[in-house]
N, C-alpha and C positions, 0 to 999 in steps of 0.2 A: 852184197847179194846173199852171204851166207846167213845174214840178222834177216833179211824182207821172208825167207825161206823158214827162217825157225817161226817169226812173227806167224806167216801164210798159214801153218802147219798148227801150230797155237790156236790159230782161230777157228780153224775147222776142226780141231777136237772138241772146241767150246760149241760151237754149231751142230756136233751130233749129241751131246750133253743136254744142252740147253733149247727151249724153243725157238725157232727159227725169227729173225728180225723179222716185224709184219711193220712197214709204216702206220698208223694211225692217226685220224684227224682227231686235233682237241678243241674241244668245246674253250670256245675264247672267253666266255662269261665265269666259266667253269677254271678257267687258268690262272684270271686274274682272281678270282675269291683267294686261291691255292698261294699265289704268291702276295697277295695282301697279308693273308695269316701267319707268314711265314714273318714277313716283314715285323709284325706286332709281337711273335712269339720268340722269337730271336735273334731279330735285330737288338732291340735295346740291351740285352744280356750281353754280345758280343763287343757291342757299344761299351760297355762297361769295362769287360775285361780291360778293353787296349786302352782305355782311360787310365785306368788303375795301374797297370803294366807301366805306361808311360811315366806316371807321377812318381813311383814307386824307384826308378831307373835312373830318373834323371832330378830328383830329390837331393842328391848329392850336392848338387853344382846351388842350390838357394843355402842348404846348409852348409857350406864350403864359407860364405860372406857373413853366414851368424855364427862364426868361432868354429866351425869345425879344425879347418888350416890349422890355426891358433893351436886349437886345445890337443889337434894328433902330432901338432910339428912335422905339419905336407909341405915341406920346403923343398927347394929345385924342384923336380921330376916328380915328385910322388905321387903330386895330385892328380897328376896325367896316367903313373902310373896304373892306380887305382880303378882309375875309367878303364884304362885297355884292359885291365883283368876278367874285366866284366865279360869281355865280348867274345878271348879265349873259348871256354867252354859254352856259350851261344853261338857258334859255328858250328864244333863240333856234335852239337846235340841235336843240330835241327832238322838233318834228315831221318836219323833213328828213331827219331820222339813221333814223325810222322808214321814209322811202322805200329811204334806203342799204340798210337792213336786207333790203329784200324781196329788192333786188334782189346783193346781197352775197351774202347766207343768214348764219343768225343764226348757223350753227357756227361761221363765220369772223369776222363783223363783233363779237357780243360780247363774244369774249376778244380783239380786236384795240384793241377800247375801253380793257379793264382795262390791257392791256399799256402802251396807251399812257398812262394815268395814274399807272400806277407808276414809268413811267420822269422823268414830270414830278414824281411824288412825293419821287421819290428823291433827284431836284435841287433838291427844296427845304431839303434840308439845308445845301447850299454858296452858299444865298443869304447876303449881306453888307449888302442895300439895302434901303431901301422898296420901291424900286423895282422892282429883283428881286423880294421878295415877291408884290405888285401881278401883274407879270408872269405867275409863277407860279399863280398862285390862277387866274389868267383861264385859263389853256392846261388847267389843272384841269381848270374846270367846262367846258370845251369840248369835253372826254373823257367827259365823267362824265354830260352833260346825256344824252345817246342812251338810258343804260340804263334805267332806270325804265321809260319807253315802251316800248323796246323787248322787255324781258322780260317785260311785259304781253300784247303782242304776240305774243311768242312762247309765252308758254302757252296761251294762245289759241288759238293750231293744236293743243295736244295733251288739251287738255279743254276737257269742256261746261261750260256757267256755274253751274251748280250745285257742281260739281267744284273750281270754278276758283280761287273764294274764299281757300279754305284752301290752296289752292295756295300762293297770294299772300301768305297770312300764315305759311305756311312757312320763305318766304325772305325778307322782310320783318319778320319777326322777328329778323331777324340787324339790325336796325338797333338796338336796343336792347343786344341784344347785344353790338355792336360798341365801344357806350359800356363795356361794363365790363370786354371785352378791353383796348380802348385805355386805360383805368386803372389797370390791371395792367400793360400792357407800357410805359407812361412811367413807373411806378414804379420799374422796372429800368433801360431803357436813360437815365433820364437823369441815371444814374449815372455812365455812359459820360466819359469824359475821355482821348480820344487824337487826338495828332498836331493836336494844335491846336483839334479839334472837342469842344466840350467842351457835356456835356447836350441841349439839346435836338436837335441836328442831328442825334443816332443816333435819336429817333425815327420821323424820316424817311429816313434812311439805312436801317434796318432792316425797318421797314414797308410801304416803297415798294417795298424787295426782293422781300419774300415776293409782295405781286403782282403783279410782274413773269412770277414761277415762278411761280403760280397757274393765270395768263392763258397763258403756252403752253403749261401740261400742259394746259387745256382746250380746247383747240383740237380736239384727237384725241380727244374723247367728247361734242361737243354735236352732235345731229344736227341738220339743218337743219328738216327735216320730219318726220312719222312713216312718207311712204314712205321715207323714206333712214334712221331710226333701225336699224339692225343688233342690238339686240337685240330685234325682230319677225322672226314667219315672214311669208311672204308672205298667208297666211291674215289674221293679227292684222293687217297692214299693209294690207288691205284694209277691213277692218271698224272699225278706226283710222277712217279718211275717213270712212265710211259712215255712223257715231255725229254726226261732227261736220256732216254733211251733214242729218243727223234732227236736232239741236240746232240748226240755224237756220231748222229748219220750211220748207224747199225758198227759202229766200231767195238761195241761189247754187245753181248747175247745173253748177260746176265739180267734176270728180273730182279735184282735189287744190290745195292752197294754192300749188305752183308756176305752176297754169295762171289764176289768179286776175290780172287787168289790173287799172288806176290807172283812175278813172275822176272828174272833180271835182263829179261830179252828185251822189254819197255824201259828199264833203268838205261841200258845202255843205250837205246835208242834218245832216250830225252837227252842224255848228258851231252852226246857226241852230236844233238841237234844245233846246226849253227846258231839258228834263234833263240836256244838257251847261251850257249856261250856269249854271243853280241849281247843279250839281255841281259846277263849276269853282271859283263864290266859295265853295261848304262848303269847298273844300278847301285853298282859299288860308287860309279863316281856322282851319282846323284842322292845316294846317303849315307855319305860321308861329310858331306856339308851340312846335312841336313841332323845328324845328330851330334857333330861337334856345335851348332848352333845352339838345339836343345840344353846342352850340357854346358856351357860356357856363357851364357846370354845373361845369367844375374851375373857373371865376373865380368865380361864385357862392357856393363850398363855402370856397373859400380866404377869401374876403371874410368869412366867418363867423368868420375865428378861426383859421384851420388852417392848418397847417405845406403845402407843395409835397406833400409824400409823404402825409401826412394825407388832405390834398382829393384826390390821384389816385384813394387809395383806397377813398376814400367816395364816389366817384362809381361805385363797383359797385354796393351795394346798389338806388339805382331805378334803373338799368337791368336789373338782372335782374328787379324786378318788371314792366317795362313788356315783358320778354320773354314770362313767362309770361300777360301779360293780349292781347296782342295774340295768342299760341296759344289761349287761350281766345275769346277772343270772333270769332275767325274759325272756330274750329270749330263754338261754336254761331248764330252767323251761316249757314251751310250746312245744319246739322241739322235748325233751325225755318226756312231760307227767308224769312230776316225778316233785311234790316239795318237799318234805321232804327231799334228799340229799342234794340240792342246799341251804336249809335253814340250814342244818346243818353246811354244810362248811361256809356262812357267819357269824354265829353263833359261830365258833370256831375260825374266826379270828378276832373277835369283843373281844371273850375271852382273847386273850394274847394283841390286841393292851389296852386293858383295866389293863393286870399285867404291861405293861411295862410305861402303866402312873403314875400307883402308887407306884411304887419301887420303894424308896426312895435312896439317896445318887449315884445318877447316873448323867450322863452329861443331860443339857436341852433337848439336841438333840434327847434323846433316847426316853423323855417323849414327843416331839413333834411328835417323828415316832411313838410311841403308838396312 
């Protein structure tokens, strides 16, 4: 009672502040040009990042089978441990990175994030130690933790919830994807043999590069908000807001995401929401499979049987499936306005390709189609 009272009280200070909620009808012709452009102006950019993010993360696990193990001496535990380092300070960073965000603006802060991963990327090539590694992985995930949130966040300013889905599985589909680019490209570079660096370190020399360049040519195309997007007229750039303002049903009185304050009366309202808590453990327990697969999928393939070049390769085939199911089921997730089915059938075939990799005493083939 005493939070709905501060909340009440909140909003009616913002209510004598700000102009009064007026519903507004939008022009439907007018709505979709707004979010087509949006689509072509930053969609593919965001696309990018969590391509890059992914490849860059889980890059490990293809160089792990071209001598990395070998040449660090990651025996028992190490190489496990190296993964979990990662993910330490990408917990910890990923609610405060979203305060940096507001106050940054997302044009700057999340190509400054990728910049800065690629550059620890790239040094993970001339690592020599555990210990370096260890290092490495930590300053990783301390880069890496901001994004996911924060490019939640930021679609979120430029569509409604309905919209926003497939947004989401737009560029989130590049995480699949990224498993069978990075297949492909340590199938090549770790070929590589110069100057002493010999296989795996051009995969991190090489991939780190590219987003390094990624992250500064995106600097100068991600607008911060939709009043500062430049390709809106001032017309679109008004009804921009006005959409998003009629999709929270007058729950904020702010004309635009810059003049929106911190306030921990909403913090403590989200956290202590049942449907964040129930949503939180679905999610833990649905990737956690999901990224020890990423991470383990060329040891797992190798361990079947297969040559270093073999298993790179064969770790394309399901990731291109899990490309195509993740496009699908987040488009019809928005169509029908229903996620819970759509999660649950991904969910139950995750279940059995999961029995059919552990079942022992079966042909390889059966635990690859798992």
């Amino acid at each position: 009672m005493e939070e709905e009272k501060i909340a009440n009280q909140s909003h009616h200070e913002a209510t004598k502040e700000d102009e009064p909620y007026a519903p507004v009808d939008i022009d439907p012709a007018l709505d979709r040009r707004i979010t087509r452009k949006f689509d072509r102006k930053i969609m593919p950019w965001l696309f990018g990042l969590w391509l890059l993010a992914f490849i860059d993360r889980s890059n490990v696990g293809n160089a792990r089978i071209d001598g990395l193990a070998k040449d660090l001496k990651l025996t028992g535990n190490r190489f496990n441990i190296a993964l979990t380092v990662f993910y330490v300070p990408y917990i910890l960073i990923d609610i405060p990175s979203n305060w940096i965000l507001k106050y940054v603006g997302a044009g700057y802060y999340l190509p400054g994030l990728i910049i800065g991963w690629g550059i620890i990327g790239t040094c993970m090539g001339s690592v020599k130690s555990y210990g370096g590694l260890i290092a490495a992985r930590f300053f990783l995930g301390l880069c890496e933790g901001g994004l996911l949130g924060g490019m939640v966040l930021y679609l979120s300013m430029f569509y409604r919830r309905h919209d926003l889905l497939f947004r989401l599985g737009l560029f989130y589909c590049a995480a699949p994807l990224s498993g069978a680019f990075g297949g492909l490209l340590a199938t090549g570079l770790a070929e590589i043999r110069f100057h002493g660096y010999n296989r795996w370190p051009w995969i991190f020399f090489v991939e780190g590069a590219v987003t390094v360049l990624f992250g500064a040519l995106t600097i100068f195309f991600l607008p911060h908000t939709p009043m500062q997007a430049k390709c809106l007229t001032e017309d679109e750039k008004t009804t921009a807001v006005q959409r998003m303002k009629l999709d929270a049903h007058g729950a904020t009185t702010k004309s635009d995401v810059e003049s929106e304050t911190f306030s921990w009366t909403w913090v403590r309202m989200a956290v202590f929401n049942w449907n964040t808590i129930l949503l939180s453990l679905n999610f833990f327990a649905i990737i956690t499979p999901i990224y020890s697969f990423s991470l383990f999928l060329p040891t797992i393939i190798s361990e079947l049987g297969y040559s270093s070049v073999i298993a790179q390769l064969f770790t394309v085939p399901p990731n291109v499936a899990g490309f195509i199911t993740v496009l699908l089921g987040t488009f019809l997730s928005d169509k029908f306005k229903a996620r819970g089915p759509v999660m649950i059938v991904g969910c139950s075939l995750a279940i059995i390709g999961y029995i059919m990799l552990i079942v022992p005493g079966v042909h390889p083939l059966v635990h690859y189609g798992g």
